[in-house]
C-alpha positions in Angstrom: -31.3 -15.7 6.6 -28.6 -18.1 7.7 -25.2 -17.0 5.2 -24.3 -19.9 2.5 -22.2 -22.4 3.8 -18.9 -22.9 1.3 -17.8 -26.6 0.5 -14.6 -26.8 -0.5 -13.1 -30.1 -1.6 -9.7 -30.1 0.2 -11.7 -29.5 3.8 -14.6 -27.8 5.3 -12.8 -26.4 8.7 -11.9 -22.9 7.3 -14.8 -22.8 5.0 -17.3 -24.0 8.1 -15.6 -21.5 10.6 -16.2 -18.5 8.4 -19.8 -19.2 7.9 -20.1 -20.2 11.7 -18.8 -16.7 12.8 -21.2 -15.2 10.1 -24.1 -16.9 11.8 -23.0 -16.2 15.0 -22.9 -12.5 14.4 -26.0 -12.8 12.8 -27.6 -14.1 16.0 -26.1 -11.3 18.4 -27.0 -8.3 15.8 -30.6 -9.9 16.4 -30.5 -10.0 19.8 -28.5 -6.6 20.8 -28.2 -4.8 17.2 -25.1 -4.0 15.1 -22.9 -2.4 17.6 -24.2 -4.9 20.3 -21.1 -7.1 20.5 -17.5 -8.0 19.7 -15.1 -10.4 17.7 -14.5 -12.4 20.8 -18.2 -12.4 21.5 -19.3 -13.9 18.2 -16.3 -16.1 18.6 -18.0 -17.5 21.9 -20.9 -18.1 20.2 -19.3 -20.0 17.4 -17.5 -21.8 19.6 -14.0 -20.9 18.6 -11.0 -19.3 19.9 -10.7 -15.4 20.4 -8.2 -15.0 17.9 -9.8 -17.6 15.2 -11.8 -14.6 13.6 -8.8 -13.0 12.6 -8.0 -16.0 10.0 -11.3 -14.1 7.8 -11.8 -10.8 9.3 -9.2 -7.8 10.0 -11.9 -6.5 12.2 -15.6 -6.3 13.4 -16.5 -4.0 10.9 -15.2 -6.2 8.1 -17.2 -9.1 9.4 -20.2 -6.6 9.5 -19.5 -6.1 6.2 -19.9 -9.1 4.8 -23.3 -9.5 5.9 -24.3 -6.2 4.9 -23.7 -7.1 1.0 -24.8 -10.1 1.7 -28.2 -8.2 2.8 -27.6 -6.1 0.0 -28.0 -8.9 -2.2 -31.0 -10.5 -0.6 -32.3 -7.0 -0.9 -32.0 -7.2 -5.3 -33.6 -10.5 -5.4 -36.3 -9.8 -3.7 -36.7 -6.2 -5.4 -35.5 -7.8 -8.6 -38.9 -10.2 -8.2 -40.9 -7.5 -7.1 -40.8 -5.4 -10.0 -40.6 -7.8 -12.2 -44.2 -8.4 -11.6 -45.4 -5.9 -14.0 -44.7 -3.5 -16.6 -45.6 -0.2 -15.6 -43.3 1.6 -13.4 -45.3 3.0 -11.1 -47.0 -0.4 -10.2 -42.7 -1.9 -10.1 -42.1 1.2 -7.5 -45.3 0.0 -5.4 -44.2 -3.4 -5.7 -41.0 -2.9 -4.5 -41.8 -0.6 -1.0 -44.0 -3.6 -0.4 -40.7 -5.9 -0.4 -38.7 -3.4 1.3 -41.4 -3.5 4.2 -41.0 -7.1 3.8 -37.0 -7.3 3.7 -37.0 -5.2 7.0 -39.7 -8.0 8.9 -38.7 -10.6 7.8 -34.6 -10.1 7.9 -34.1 -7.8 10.8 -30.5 -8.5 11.3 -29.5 -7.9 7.5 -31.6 -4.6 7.2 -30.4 -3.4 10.7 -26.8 -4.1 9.4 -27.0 -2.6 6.2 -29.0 0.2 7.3 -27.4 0.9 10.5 -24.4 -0.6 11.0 -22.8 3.3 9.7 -20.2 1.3 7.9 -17.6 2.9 5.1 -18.0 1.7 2.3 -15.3 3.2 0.8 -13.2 1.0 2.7 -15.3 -2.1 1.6 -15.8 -2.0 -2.5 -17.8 -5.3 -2.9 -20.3 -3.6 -0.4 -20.5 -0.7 -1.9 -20.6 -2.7 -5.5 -23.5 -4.3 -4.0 -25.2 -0.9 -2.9 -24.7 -0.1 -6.7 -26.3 -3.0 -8.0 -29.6 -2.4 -6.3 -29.6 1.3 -7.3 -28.7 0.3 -10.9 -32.0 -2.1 -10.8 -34.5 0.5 -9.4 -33.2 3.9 -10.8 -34.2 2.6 -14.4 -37.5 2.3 -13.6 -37.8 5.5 -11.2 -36.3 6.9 -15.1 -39.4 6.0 -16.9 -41.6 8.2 -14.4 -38.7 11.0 -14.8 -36.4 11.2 -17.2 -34.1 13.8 -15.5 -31.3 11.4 -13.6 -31.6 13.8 -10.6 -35.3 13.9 -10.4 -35.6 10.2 -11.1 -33.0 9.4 -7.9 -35.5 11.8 -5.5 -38.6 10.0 -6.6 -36.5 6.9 -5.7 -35.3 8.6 -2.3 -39.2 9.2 -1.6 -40.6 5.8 -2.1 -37.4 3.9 -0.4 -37.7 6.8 2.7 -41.5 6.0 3.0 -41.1 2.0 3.0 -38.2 2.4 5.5 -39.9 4.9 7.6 -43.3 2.5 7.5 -41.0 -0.8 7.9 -39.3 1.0 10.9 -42.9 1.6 12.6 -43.8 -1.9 12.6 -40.9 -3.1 13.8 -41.3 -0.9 16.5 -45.1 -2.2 17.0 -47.0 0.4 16.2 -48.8 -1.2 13.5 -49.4 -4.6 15.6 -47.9 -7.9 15.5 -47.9 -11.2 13.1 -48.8 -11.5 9.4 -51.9 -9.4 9.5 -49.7 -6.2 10.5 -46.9 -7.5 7.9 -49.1 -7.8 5.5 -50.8 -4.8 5.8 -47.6 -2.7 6.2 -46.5 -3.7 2.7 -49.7 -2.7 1.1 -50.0 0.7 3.4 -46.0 1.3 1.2 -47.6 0.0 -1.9 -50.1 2.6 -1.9 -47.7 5.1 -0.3 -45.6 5.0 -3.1 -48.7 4.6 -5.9 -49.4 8.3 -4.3 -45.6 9.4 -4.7 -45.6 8.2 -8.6 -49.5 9.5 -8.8 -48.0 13.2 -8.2 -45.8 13.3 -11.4 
């Protein structure tokens, strides 16, 4: 997922180098993961001066942070479609490992950055805001299975460990390559997590 590009009426040049050195960081994280590369790096690649990243950023880890809320917010619309799908709460749970799996496939750079970039985020409150907001859509329904906040946050901790630990395999290969695999990863977490809920 390419970041949004900003328009701003008076001119495009800070707006368009932002996004450029969010896409280019994008691209590297890709190609040689999260801690794969420097400022001056993704600079290069954008096609900019050394120094023009520190117009937007104070660092790598704050340009790393912007794309990891902005993965976090990719992440709640697609879970926020997933369990919107249907009305009981074990089915939403199912529905959403299935999108996790599919998060991880299909946007490898956001889910290795927000995953494993090991950023603070107490030093970054819109992503950890952005954390929150995808824990305040699926803890509700994880509630309706467990109604003790603590026992409703481990159910939610099980399914999201099994999707990421299923999601991690495929990207690794062990489940195979191409749709087929993709596809069949995502139901593997749906009925992964249909067994978690099927326990309570």
């Amino acid at each position: 997922m390419s970041p949004p590009v900003n328009r701003r009426p008076t001119g495009r040049h800070h707006g368009d180098l932002r996004n450029a050195l969010l896409r280019a960081a994008l691209e590297l994280v890709g190609e040689r993961g999260p801690h794969g590369f420097t400022l001056a790096e993704a600079s290069r690649r954008a096609g900019v001066s050394v120094a023009a990243p520190y117009k937007h950023f104070a660092d790598r880890e704050t340009l790393l942070a912007e794309l990891a809320t902005q993965g976090y917010r990719e992440q709640l619309t697609r879970f926020a479609e997933a369990v919107g799908g249907s009305d009981d709460p074990g089915e939403q749970l199912a529905c959403f490992a299935a999108a996790y799996v599919r998060f991880a496939a299909e946007e490898p750079a956001l889910f290795d950055i927000t995953f494993h970039a090991g950023l603070d985020k107490s030093r970054f409150p819109a992503l950890a805001s952005a954390g929150d907001e995808v824990s305040a859509l699926l803890l509700p329904v994880a509630r309706r299975l467990s109604p003790d906040p603590d026992d409703a946050f481990d159910l939610l901790l099980r399914v999201a460990g099994a999707a990421h630990g299923l999601a991690v395999f495929l990207r690794q290969g062990l489940f195979g390559a191409g749709d087929a695999a993709l596809a069949d990863t995502a139901e593997r977490a749906a009925r992964t997590a249909r067994a978690i809920t099927g326990q309570l």
